[in-house]
Each structure stands twice: as C-alpha cells, then as structure tokens.
TORVEXTI-301667 format. One line per field, with one value per residue (C-alpha): residue in three letters; x, y, z. Coordinates in Angstrom, 3 decimals, decimal comma, m for minus. Example, Ala and Ser with C-alpha at 12.3 -4.5 7.8 and 13.67 -1.06 7.14 Angstrom:
% TORVEXTI-301667
lomar <- ALA:SER
xx <- 12,300:13,670
yy <- m4,500:m1,060
zz <- 7,800:7,140
END
This chain:
% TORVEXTI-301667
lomar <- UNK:UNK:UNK:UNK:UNK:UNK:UNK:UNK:UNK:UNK:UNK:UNK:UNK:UNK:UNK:UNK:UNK:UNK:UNK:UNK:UNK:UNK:UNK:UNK:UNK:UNK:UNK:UNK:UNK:UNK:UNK:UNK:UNK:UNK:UNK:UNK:UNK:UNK:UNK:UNK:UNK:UNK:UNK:UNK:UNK:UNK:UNK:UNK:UNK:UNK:UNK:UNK:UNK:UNK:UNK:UNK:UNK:UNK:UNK:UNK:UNK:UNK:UNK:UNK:UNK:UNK:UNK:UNK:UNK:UNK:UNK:UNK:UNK:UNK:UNK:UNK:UNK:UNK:UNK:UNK:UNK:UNK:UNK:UNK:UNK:UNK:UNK:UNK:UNK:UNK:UNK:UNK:UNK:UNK:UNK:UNK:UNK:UNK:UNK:UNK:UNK:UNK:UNK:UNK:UNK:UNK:UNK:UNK:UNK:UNK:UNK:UNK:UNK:UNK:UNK:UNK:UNK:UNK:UNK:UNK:UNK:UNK:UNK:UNK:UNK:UNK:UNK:UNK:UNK:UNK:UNK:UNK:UNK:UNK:UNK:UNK:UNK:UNK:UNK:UNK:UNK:UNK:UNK:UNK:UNK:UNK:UNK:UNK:UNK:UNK:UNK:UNK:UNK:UNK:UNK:UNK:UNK:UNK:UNK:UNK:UNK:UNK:UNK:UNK:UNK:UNK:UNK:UNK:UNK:UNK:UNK:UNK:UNK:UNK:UNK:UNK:UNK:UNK:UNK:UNK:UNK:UNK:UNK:UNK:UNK:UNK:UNK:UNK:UNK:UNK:UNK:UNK:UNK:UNK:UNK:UNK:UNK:UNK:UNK:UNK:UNK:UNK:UNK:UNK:UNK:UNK:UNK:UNK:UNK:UNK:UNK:UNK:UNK:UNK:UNK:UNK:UNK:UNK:UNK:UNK:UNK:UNK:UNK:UNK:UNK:UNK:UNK:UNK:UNK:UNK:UNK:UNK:UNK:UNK:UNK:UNK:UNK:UNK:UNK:UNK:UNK:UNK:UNK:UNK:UNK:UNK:UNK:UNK:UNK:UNK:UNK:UNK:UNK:UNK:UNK:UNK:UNK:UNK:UNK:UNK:UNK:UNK:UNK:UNK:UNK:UNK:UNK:UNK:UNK:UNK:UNK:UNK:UNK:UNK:UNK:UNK:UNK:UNK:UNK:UNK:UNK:UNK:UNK:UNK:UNK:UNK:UNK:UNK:UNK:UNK:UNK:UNK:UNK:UNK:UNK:UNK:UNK:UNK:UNK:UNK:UNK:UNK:UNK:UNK:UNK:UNK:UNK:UNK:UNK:UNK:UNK:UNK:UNK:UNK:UNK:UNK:UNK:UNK:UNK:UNK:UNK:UNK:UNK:UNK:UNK:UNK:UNK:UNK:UNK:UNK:UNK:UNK:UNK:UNK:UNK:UNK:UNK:UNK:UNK:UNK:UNK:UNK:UNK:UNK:UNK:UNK:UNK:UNK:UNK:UNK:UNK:UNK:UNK:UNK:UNK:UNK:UNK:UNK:UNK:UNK:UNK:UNK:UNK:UNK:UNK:UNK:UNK:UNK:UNK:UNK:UNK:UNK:UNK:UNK:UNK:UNK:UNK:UNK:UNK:UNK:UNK:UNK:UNK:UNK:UNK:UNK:UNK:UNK:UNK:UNK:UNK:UNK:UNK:UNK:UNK:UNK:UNK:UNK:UNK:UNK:UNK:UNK:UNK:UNK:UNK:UNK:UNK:UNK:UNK:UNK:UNK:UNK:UNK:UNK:UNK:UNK:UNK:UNK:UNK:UNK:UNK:UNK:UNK:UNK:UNK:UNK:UNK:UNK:UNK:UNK:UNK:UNK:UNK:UNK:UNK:UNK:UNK:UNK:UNK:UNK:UNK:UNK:UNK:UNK:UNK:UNK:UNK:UNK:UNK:UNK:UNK:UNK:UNK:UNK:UNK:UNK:UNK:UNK:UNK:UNK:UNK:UNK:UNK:UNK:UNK:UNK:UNK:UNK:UNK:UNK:UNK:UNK:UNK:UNK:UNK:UNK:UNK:UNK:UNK:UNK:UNK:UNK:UNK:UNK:UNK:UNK:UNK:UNK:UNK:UNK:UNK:UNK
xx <- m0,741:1,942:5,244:7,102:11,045:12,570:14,733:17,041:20,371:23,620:25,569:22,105:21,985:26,274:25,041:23,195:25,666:28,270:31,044:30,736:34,204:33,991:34,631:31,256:29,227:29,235:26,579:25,158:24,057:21,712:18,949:17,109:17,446:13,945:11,096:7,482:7,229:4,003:6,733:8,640:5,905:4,857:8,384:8,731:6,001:6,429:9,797:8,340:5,753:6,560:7,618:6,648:9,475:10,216:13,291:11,300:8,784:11,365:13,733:10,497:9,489:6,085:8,036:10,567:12,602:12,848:14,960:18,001:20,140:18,363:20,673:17,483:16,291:19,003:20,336:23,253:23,557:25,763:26,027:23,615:23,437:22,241:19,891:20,476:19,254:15,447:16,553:17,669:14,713:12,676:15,169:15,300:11,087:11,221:13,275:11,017:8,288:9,884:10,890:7,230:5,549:3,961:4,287:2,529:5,315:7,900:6,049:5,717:9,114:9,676:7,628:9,421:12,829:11,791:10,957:13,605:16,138:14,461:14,555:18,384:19,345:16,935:19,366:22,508:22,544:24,533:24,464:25,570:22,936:23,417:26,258:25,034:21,236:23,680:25,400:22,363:20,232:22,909:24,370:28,002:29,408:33,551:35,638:34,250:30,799:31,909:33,276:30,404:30,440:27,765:25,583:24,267:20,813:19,754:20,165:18,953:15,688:15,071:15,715:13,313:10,961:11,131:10,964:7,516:6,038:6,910:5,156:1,654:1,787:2,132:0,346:m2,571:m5,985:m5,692:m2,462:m2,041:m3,383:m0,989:m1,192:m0,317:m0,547:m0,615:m1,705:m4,179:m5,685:m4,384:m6,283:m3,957:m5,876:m5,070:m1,218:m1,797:m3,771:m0,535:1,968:0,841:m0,041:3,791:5,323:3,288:5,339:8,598:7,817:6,844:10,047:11,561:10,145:13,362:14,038:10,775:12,750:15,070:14,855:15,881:13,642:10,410:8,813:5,498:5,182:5,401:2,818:0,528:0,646:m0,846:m3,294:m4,917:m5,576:m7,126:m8,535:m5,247:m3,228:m5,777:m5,014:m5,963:m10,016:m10,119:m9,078:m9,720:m6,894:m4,386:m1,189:m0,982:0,051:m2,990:m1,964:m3,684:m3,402:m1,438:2,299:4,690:1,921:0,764:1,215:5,583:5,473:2,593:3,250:6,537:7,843:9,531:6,585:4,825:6,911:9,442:7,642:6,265:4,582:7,122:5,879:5,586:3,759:1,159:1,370:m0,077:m2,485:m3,678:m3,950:m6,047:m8,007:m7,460:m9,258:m6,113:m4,509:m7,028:m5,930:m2,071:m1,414:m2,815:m3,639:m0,991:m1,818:m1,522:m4,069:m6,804:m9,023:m10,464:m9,014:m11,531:m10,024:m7,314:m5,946:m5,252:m2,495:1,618:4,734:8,251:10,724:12,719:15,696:16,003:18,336:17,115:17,420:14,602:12,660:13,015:11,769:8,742:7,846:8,310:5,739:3,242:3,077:3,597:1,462:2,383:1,727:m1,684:m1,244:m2,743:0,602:1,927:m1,337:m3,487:m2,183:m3,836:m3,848:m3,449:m1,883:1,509:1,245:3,347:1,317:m2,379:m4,551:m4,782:m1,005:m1,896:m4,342:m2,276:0,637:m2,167:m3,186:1,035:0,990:m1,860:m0,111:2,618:1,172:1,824:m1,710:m4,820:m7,631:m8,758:m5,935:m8,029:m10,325:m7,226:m6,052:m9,333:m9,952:m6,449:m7,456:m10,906:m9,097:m6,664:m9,227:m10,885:m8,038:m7,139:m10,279:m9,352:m12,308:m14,561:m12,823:m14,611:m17,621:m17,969:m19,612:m16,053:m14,332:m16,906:m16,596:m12,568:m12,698:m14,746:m11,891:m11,225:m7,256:m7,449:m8,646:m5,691:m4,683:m2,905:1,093:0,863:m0,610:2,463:3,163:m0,183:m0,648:2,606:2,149:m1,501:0,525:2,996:0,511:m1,178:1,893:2,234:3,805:3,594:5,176:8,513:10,893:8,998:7,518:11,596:12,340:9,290:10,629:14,069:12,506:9,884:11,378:7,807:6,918:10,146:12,047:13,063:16,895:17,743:17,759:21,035:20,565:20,661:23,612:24,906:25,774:22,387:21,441:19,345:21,081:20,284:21,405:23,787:26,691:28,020:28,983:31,800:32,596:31,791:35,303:36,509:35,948:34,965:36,846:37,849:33,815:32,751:35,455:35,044:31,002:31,217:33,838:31,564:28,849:29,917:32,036:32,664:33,126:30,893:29,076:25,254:24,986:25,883:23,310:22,117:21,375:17,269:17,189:19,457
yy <- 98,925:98,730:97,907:95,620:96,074:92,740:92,017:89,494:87,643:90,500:87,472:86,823:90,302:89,989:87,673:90,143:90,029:87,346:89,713:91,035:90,052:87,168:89,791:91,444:88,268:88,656:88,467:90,966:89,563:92,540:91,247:87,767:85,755:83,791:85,596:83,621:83,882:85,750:89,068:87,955:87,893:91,633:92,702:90,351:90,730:94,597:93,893:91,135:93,879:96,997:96,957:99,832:101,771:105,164:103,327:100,361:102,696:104,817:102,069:100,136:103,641:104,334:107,123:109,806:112,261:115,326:117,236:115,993:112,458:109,467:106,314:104,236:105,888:106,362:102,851:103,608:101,571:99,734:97,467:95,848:94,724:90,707:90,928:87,931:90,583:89,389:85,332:85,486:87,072:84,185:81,258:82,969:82,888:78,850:78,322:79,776:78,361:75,013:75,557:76,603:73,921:76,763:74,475:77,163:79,934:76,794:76,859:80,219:80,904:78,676:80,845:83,987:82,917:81,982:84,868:86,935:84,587:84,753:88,025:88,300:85,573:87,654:90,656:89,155:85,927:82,892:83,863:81,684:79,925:76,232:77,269:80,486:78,905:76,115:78,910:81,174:77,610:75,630:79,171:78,449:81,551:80,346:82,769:79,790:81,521:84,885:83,519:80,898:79,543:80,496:78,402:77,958:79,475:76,386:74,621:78,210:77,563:73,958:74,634:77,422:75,074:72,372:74,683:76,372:72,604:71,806:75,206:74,086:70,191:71,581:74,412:73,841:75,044:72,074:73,245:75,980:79,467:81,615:85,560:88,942:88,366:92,001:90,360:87,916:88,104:85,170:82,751:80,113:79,339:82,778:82,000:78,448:80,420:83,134:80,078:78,528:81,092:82,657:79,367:79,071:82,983:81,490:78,449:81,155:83,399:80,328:79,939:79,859:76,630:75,061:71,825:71,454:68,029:69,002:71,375:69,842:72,879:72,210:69,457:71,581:73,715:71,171:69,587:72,723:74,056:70,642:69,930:72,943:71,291:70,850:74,063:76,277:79,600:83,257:83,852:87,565:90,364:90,011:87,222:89,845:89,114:92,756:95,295:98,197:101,298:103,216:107,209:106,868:108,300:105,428:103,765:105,710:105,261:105,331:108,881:110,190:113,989:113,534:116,954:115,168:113,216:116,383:118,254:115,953:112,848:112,533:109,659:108,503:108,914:105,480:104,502:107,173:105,496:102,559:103,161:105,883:103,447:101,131:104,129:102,712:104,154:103,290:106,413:108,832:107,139:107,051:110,075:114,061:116,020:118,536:122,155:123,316:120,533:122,329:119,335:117,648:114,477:111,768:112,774:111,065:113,876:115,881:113,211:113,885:111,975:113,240:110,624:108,879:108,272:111,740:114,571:116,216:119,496:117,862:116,542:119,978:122,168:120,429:120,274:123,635:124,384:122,325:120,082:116,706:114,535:114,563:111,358:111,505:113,625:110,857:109,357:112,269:113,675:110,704:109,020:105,381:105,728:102,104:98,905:97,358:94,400:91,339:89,410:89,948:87,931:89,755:88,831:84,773:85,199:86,255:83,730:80,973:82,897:82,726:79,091:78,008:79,955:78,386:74,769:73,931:74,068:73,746:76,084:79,282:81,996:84,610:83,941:83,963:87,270:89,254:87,770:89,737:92,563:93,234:92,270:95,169:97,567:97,384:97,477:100,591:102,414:104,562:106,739:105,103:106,800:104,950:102,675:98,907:99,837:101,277:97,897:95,765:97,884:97,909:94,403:94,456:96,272:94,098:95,771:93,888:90,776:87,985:87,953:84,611:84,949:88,081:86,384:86,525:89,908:91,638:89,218:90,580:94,282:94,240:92,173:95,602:98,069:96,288:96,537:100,274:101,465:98,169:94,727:96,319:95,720:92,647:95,074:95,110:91,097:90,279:92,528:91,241:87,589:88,388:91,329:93,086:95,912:97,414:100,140:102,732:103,410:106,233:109,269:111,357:110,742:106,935:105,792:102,088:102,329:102,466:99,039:98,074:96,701:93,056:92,421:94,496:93,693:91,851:93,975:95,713:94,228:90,406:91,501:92,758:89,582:86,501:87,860:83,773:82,364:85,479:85,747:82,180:83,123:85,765:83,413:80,762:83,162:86,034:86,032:90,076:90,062:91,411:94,326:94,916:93,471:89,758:87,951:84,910:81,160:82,317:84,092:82,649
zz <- m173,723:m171,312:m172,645:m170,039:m169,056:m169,485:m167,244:m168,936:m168,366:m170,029:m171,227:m174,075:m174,810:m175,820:m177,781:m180,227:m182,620:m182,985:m182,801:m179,019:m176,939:m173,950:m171,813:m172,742:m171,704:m167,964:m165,709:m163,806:m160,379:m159,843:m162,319:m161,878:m164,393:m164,968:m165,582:m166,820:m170,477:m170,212:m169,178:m172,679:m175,181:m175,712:m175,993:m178,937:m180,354:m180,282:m182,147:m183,938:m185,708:m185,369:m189,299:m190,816:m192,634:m194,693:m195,958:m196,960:m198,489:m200,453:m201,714:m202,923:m205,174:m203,079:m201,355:m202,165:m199,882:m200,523:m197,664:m198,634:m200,722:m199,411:m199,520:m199,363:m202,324:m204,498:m203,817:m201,683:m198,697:m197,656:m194,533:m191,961:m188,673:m187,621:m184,781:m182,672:m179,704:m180,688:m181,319:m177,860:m175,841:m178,115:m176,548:m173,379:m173,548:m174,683:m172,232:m169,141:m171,125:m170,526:m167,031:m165,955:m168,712:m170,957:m173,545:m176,093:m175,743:m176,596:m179,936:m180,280:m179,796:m182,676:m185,267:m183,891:m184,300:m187,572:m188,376:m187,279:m188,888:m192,527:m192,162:m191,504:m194,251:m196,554:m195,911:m196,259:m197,379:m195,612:m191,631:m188,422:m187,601:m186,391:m184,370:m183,198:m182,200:m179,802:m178,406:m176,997:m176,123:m174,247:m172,844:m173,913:m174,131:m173,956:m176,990:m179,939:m179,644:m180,938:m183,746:m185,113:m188,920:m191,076:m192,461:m196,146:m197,116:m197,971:m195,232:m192,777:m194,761:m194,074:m190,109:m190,600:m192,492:m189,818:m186,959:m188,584:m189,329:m185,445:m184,155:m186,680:m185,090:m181,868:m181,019:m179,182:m177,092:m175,239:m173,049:m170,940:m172,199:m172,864:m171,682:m172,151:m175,784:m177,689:m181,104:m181,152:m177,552:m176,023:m179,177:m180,425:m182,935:m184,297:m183,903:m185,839:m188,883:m188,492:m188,631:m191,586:m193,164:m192,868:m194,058:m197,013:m197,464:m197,015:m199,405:m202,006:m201,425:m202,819:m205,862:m207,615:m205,888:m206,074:m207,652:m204,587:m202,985:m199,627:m199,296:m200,593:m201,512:m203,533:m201,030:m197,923:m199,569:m200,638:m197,279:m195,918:m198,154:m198,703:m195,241:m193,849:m190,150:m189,372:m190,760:m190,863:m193,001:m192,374:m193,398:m193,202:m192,406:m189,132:m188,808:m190,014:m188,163:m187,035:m183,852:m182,953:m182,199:m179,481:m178,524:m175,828:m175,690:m176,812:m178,470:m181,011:m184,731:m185,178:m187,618:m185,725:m185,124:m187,105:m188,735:m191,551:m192,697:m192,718:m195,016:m196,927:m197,869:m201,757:m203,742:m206,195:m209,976:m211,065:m207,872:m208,822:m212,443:m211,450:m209,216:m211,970:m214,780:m212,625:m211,436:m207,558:m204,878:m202,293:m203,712:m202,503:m199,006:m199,640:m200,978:m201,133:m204,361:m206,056:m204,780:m207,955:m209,353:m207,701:m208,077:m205,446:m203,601:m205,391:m208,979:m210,433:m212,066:m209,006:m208,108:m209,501:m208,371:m207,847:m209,993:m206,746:m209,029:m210,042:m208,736:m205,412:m207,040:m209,875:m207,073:m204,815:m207,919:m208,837:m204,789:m204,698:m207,640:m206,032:m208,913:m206,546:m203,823:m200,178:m198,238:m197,237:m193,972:m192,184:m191,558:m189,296:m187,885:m186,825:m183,763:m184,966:m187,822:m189,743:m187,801:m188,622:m190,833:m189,891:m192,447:m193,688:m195,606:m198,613:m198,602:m198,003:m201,324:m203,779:m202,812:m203,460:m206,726:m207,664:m206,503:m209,097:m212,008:m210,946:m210,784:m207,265:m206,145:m208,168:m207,896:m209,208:m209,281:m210,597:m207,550:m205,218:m206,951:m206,225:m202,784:m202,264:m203,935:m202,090:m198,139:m199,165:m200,640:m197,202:m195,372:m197,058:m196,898:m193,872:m192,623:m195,144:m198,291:m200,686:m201,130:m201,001:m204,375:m205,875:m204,154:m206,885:m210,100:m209,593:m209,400:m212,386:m214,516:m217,625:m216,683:m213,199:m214,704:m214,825:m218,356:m220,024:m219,996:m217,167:m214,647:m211,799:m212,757:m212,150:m209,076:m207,690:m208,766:m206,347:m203,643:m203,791:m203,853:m201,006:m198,916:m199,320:m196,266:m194,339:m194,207:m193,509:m196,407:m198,061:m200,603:m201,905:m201,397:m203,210:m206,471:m205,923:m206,564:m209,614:m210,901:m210,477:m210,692:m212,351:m209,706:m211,968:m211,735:m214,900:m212,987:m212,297:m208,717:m208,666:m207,156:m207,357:m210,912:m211,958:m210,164:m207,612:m204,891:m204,096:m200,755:m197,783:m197,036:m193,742:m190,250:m190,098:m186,349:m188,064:m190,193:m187,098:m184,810:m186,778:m190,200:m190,924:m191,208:m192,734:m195,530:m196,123:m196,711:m199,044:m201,123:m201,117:m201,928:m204,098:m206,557:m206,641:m202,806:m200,197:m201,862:m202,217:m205,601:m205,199:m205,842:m203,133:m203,296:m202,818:m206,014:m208,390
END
C-alpha cells in the first residue's frame, strides 16, 4: 500500500485550525493545485481510520501505564486540538470530484467530513462549523475566516444528519467507479452499508435527545432500518468499515515493534473483572498470564490487573512481582496483527439491540445483542485462539443472557469489550453517554478531583486569535468555564 503525497493548495492546509493568521494562507505557486480525487482518497481514508489509541485504551480502563503518570489514565488532560486539516483535504476532494464529474467522491466526501466533525464536537462541544465549512468551500480566506462563530451542537448534528442522508440517496454503482480506494476496494455498495450504518451511530450517541424535534431522531432511524433495499446495513464481518495492515515498513500494525508496548502496558483490573466473570475467551487474546500465575494462557485464573487509578508506585510493585497481565504481546511483535476499526458490525448490532430496549425499533434485542457478541468473538479470535464451539456455549451463559431492567447496561458493557483497543476513543464517549461500565476513579493517583473528565477544553491559539466566538461558546455552554468537566448539549 502506497501512501500518496498530496500535493494540496497551503492556503487549505492554514485553514487547519481556525486560529492560523491571513498571512499564513498564501499560496505557494510551486505546487498545482487540482489533483483527481482518486490521489485524495487514501490519504483520508488513512486519517479517516487509522484510530487505534493507547490513550483511548488507558482512559477507557482496558489499559494501564506503568513507566511513568499517565494523564490519559489518571484523568488529567487538558486541551485539544480541532482538525479542520482532514475537513479540508475532504472539500478539496469534492471539489475535484466536481470539477472532473466523480460524482461518488462528492458523496463520499460528505460521510468523511461527517465524520471528522462528530468527532471534534464530541471532544469539545460547540465548534465553528457553518462559518468555517463556507470558508474552506468558497476559498474565502480575507482576516473574518480566522475568526469564525461556533455553532450549537444541535444544530452541528442536524448538518451532520443531513449531510449523511444526502451521501445514502446519492451514492451510487450507476456513476463513475471510483479508485484507489484502501477500504472497501472500489465497491460502493460497501460505502452505502458503511454510511448508514455510521448514522444509525450518531442517532444513538443522541439518545439523550431522542425527543428533539429538529432532529427527528427515532424517525431518522426508523427510516433506515425499515427500508433495508435502499439503506442497506453492514451483514458481517466482512463489511467491517476497517484499514488492513500489511508487513511492509509504514504499513504495518501502528505499535508493531514498539519498546513501550513491550514492557509498560498492563490490563487494568476491572477490565480483567469482567471478562473473568463472563469467563470470555477475548481475554486469552487481549491480554498474557501473570508470571507468577504459572498457569497456562486458556485459564482464567492465570489473568491479574494493575488498578489504573492507583498510585504508579502501587501499580510498579505489583508489576514487579509478576502478579499482573501484559497486553498480549501480539500488539508489539506481530506486524498485522488486527485491522483498525472505523466501525464494525458487531458495533451496528448492539445499537439495534439498544434501539429495541429503547423502543425506537421493534425486534428482538436479545437477538441483536448476541449477533454483536458472536461478530466480535470472531473478530477477536486471532490465530484461532478459541473454538467456534467456545463462541456457542458463551453465548449460552444464563450471565450473557439480556436480563429485564439491565438490558442497556449489559448491551453496552459487550459493545466496550468489543472495542478493546479499537474504535479510537468511542469506547470513552459511549460511557460518557450510558454511564456503562463504571471507570473506577478512588485510587490515590486519580487526578481531576476524583472525576472523570467529560470533555477537553478549547485551543489555546482559539483564545489567542478568535478569543470573542470562543468565550462567547463556553458562556453559552458551561457554566464553570472551559474546563474538562462541563458537561455538553449531547449528554445532558
């Protein structure tokens, strides 16, 4: 897989954050500015999915550090950065798209800035949006488009929603093919199963909302799921919205070979806890039995945790008398290893499962729920680990069973384990919404006064160049001001 050099107009790439000086914009006359969208798409979709993520892994207690105070872990970040660098290679690829009449990248494009913009309002909260998305797609770059107004969440989600229903209605084997496609092959109707599949995600990630009249939300859902010939959904596994990794230097799995995940990297406690009490397979894959267990890797017993809200020192000692798992060495020493998840289909069953408990679809849930359960057993079973017999007699548990009254938490607690180092940092949002499974925070290391954070707060170069919009968000926002505990419109 050979990863192209874009060659791109320097006045969009200024435009990566909103707080880059006019000055910065200029052109450089050097590098052509059209390209076909074909040269576009792998570079996006390489940013696009390349989402795996210690951080992600340690702030959502699968992981814990042990080499030194992890902010992730001990809840102590602080700010972000918005990534309008990736919204403008998409506009950049409509627009050539439009210019050559690709039609298919046009749509495209409109999934992919949809998905980098969720992403960004998921951090923070309110972001420019409106303003911002006129600036990069009309190129007006006078001193206004530095400092661009944000834009509610609610009304970021329904020009998310809208763009996403425009990419399903239009997408299409009938136009031109599209090429160079690292994902899917070049098969739209891959992208169209990916598309709805990743709306029916945002729809759920506002559940809290699901009586919102603007946004329409158990109608947008219903639309979809009852009508599958024309918003088809993911089958399989093998519709997983995911990037391969190949052995081939700059292409191989992102820790591969990585002396930090070979020495520093420990399941967290009540990770192990779970996966224990359901007596899951996936931690045989995931994780590597205590040296001083003795026992061999199928048995339960040989698996510890370290506690990721303890003290280092806690953490360091109980490392150092082999009394806690490793990540399964896998991560560092196989060069493929597992592909990066954008979104899988184990995901897009256990949202349906959560919609029927929740009354917005009808259906089975428990039938939903184990669907889910199964894709991600065998998408976890690296190097055969376990049998397709083990799959059917954990699925035969009376413990992973839906039970009356718990139904959303144990669907949400196998959506997490599922997403065990994958799905970038949707592991965290989807605990921030439910409240499932519960992050542990009482241990002398936790920072944060004990909380977990709910969001991060805005640039420091947003305060720096567009400090009116910005103030005026986090007043209209947060009460407390802009720290990582407000809580945003999505989950209130």
């Amino acid at each position: 897989m050979k990863q192209i050099k874009l060659f791109t107009v320097v006045l969009l790439l200024a435009i990566f954050s909103s707080c880059e000086k006019f000055q910065d914009f200029q052109v450089n006359p050097n590098n052509p500015t059209v390209a076909d969208p074909s040269l576009l798409l792998p570079n996006i979709e390489l940013r696009a999915f390349s989402n795996i993520s210690l951080d992600a892994a340690l702030a959502s207690r699968y992981l814990v550090y042990t080499q030194s105070s992890s902010n992730s872990q001990y809840y102590g970040w602080q700010r972000n950065s918005m990534n309008y660098a990736d919204i403008s290679q998409v506009v950049k690829m409509e627009q050539e798209a439009a210019r050559v009449g690709k039609l298919n990248y046009r749509y495209l494009g409109k999934f992919f800035r949809s998905y980098f913009v969720v992403n960004m309002t998921q951090i923070f909260g309110d972001i420019p949006y409106s303003q911002m998305m006129q600036s990069i797609q009309n190129g007006n770059f006078d001193s206004s488009a530095a400092r661009p107004a944000y834009d509610k969440q609610e009304d970021i989600y329904l020009g998310v929603l809208n763009d996403l229903k425009i990419a399903a209605d239009s997408l299409s084997s009938d136009q031109t093919p599209i090429g160079a496609d690292l994902i899917y092959g070049n098969n739209i109707e891959q992208w169209k199963k990916l598309v709805n599949s990743f709306t029916l995600r945002v729809l759920m990630s506002l559940s809290k909302k699901e009586g919102n009249g603007n946004l329409n939300i158990k109608q947008r859902f219903n639309e979809i799921v009852s009508n599958p010939s024309k918003y088809p959904l993911f089958e399989s596994n093998a519709d997983n919205a995911q990037l391969n990794y190949v052995d081939i230097t700059g292409n191989q799995y992102p820790y591969f070979n990585s002396n930090s995940v070979k020495t520093d990297y420990y399941l967290d406690s009540s990770f192990v806890d779970i996966l224990q009490e359901f007596k899951d397979p996936r931690l045989f894959t995931f994780g590597m039995p205590t040296t001083a267990s003795g026992l061999p890797a199928n048995n339960f017993n040989a698996y510890d945790g370290l506690i990721g809200s303890a003290a280092l020192a806690y953490n360091t000692n109980k490392r150092g008398l082999g009394k806690a798992s490793q990540i399964n060495d896998r991560y560092a020493y196989d060069a493929i290893n597992e592909p990066s998840v954008l979104m899988g289909y184990a995901e897009l069953q256990f949202i349906l499962a959560e919609a029927v408990v929740r009354g917005w679809i009808t259906g089975n849930a428990d039938t939903y729920y184990k669907k889910g359960i199964e894709a991600s057993l065998q998408f976890s079973n690296f190097n055969n680990t376990y049998s397709s017999a083990t799959i059917q007699d954990y699925l035969a548990q009376p413990i992973i069973t839906l039970q009356p009254g718990k139904e959303i938490e144990q669907i949400i607690t196998q959506k997490y384990i599922s997403m065990y180092m994958n799905s970038g940092w949707q592991p965290f949002f989807e605990q921030r919404r439910t409240g499932f499974p519960e992050f542990e925070t009482a241990g002398d290391g936790i920072l944060n006064d004990g909380k977990i954070p709910k969001r991060w707060m805005y640039p420091t170069d947003e305060y720096n160049n567009n400090a009116v919009n910005v103030e005026n968000a986090v007043k209209s926002q947060y009460p407390g001001g802009d720290d990582i505990n407000g809580v945003m419109w999505i989950v209130q």
